[in-house]
C-alpha positions in Angstrom: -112.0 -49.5 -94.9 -114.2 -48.7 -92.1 -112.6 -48.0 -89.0 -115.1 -46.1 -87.1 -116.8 -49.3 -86.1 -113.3 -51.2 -85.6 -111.9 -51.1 -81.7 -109.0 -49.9 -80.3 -107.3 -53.1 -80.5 -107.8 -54.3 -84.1 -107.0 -50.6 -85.2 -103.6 -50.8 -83.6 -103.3 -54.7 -84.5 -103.5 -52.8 -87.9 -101.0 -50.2 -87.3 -98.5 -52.6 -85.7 -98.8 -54.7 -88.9 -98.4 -51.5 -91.4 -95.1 -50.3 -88.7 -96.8 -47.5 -87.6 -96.7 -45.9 -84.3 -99.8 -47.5 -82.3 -100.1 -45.2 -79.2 -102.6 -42.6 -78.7 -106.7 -42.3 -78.6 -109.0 -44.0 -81.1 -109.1 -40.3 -83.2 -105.6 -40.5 -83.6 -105.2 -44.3 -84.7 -107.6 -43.2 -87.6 -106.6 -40.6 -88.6 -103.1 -42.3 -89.2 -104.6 -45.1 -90.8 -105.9 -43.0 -93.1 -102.8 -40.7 -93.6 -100.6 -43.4 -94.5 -103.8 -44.8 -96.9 -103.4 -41.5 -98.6 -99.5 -42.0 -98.9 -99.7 -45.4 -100.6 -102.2 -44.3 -102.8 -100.0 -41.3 -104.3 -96.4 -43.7 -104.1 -98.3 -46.1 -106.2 -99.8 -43.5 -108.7 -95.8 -42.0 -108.9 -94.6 -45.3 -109.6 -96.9 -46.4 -112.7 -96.4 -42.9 -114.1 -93.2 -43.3 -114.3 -93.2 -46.6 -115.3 -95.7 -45.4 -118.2 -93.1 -42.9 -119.0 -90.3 -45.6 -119.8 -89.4 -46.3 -123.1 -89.2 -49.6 -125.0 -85.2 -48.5 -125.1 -84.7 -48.1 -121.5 -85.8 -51.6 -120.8 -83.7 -52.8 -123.3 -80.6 -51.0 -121.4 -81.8 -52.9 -118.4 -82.2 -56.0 -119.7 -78.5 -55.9 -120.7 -76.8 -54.3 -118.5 -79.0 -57.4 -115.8 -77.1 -59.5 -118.2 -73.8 -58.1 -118.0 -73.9 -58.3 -113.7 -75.1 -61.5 -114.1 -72.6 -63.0 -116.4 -69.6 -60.9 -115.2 -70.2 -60.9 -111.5 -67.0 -64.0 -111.6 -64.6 -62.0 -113.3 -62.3 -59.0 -112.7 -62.0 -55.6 -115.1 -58.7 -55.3 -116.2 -57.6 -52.7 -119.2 -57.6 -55.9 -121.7 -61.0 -56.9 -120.8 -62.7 -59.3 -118.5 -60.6 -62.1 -116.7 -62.0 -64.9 -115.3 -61.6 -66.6 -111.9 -59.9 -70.0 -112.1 -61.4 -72.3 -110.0 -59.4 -75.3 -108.4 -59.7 -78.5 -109.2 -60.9 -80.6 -106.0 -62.1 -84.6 -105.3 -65.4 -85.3 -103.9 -63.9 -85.8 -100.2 -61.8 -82.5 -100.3 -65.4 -80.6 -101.5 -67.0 -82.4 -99.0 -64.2 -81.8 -96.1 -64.7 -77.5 -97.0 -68.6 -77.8 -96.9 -68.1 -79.3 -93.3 -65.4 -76.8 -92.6 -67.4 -73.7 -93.1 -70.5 -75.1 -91.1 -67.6 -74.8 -88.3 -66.6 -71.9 -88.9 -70.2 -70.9 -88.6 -71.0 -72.1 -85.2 -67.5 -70.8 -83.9 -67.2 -68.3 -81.1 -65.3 -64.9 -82.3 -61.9 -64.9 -80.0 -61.0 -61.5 -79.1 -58.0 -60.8 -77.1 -57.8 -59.7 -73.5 -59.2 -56.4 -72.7 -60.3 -56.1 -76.2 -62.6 -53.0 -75.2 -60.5 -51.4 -73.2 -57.9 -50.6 -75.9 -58.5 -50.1 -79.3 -55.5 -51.7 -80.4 -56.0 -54.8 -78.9 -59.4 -55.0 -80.8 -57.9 -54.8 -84.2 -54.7 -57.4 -83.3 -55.8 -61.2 -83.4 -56.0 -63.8 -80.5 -53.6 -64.1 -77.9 -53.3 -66.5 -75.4 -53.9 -64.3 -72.0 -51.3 -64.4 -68.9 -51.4 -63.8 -65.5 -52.0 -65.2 -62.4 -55.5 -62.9 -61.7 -56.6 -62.7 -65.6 -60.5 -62.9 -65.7 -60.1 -64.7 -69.3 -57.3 -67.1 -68.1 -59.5 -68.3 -65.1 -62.9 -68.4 -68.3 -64.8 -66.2 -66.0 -68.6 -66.2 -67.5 -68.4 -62.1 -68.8 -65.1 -62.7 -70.8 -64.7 -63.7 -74.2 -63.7 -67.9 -74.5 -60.2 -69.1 -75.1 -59.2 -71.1 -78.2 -58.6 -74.6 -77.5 -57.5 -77.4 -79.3 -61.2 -78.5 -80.0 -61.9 -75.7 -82.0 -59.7 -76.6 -85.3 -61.2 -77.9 -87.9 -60.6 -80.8 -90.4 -57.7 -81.9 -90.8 -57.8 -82.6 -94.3 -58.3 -79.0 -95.6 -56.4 -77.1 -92.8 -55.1 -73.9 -94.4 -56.8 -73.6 -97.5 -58.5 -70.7 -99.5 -62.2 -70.9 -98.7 -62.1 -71.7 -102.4 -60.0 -74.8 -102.3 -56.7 -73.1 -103.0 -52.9 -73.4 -101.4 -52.2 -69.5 -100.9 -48.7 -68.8 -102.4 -47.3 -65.8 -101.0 -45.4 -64.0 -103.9 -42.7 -60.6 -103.7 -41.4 -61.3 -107.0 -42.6 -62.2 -110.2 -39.7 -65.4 -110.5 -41.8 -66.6 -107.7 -44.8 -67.3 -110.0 -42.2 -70.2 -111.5 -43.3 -73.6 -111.0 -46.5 -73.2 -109.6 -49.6 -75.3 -110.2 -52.7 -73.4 -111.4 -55.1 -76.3 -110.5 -54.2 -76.2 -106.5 -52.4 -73.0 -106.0 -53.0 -69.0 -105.9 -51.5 -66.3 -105.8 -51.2 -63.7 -102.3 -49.2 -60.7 -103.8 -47.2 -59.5 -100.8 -48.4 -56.1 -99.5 -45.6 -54.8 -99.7 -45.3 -54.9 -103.4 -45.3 -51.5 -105.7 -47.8 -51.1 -108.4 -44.9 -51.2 -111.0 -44.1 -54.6 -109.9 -47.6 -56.0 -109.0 -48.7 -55.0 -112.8 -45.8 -57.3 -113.7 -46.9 -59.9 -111.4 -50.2 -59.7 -112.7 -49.8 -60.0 -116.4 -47.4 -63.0 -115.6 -50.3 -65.0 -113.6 -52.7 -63.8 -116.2 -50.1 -65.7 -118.9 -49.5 -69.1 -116.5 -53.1 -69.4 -115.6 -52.9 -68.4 -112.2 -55.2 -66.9 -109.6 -54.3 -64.2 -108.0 -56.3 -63.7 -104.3 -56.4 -60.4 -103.4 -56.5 -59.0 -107.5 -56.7 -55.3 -107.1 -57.1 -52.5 -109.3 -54.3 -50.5 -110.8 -54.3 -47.0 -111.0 -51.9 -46.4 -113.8 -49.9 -42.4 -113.3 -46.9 -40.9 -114.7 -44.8 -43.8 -116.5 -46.9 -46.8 -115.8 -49.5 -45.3 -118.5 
């Protein structure tokens, strides 16, 4: 490309489009024009090299192990092999009801509590409602964070379910895993809850068909090998 006869304005036009740095005289905006020309050119003649240098074999690997992400991406690792999500089973209206609830939750303001940045505690604590008879937030001056109020909860219907669709069952023992329905509820293993007894927990939903939330992975020492 010519850009001797070009002007100062469509050169930098050009080096604003390419992300380039578009100060200086009209010397300078050629010469790194044509720098970064000279880059391209020698990232492009790396790329098909190596590309050249692939083997039928190595795009076979590829192609499966695109595949496996792909097909896998719903499903846990466990020692036993692959276990898949159970999804719940919802009516048109309550679909419908957590479509409209997440298009809420979307447009929703985030509450922090007050004086969130002054202390670093209170940032990682939820909402509370703030007191005082001076409090900036209380009186919804315009540089504090808003107040939760009772427009801001959301339908009815679907009020306190899993994102997915599920009733969250908190469980601390496997006997709470007993008369549970797989098709509406899940599993929440308390956090509180040793490895030793989570494996337990976790081989028991795997047997009812349940679905365990916050699945983790196990690292097996000493006698839990």
């Amino acid at each position: 490309m010519e850009y001797e006869s070009m002007t100062v304005a469509e050169l930098k036009e050009i080096l604003k489009a390419r992300g380039l740095k578009v100060g200086g005289k009209k010397a300078e905006l050629i010469q790194r024009l044509t720098e970064n020309e000279t880059k391209e050119s020698e990232v492009l003649e790396t790329q098909t090299s190596d590309e050249e240098e692939k083997s039928e074999e190595d795009f076979e690997m590829e192609d499966a192990e695109d595949f496996e992400e792909e097909f896998y991406q719903d499903e846990w690792d466990e020692d036993e092999g692959y276990v898949p999500k159970q999804k719940p089973s919802l009516d048109d209206d309550t679909k419908a009801a957590l479509i409209v609830r997440k298009t809420q939750r979307a447009s929703m303001p985030k509450f922090r509590r007050q004086e969130w940045f002054r202390y670093f505690r209170l940032a990682r604590t939820g909402w509370r409602k703030p007191n005082g008879y001076q409090s900036k937030q209380r009186l919804n001056m315009k540089y504090r964070t808003p107040m939760v109020r009772i427009g801001h909860r959301k339908i009815a219907s679907v009020r306190g379910l899993h994102p997915s669709g599920f009733e969250e069952v908190l469980v601390k023992t496997p006997s709470d895993l007993d008369g549970l329905n797989p098709d509406s509820q899940a599993v929440r293993v308390s956090a509180g809850v040793g490895n030793r007894k989570r494996t337990i927990i976790h081989n028991r939903a795997d047997q009812l068909g349940l679905r365990i939330l916050n699945r983790r992975r196990i690292q097996r020492k000493g006698d839990l090998q």
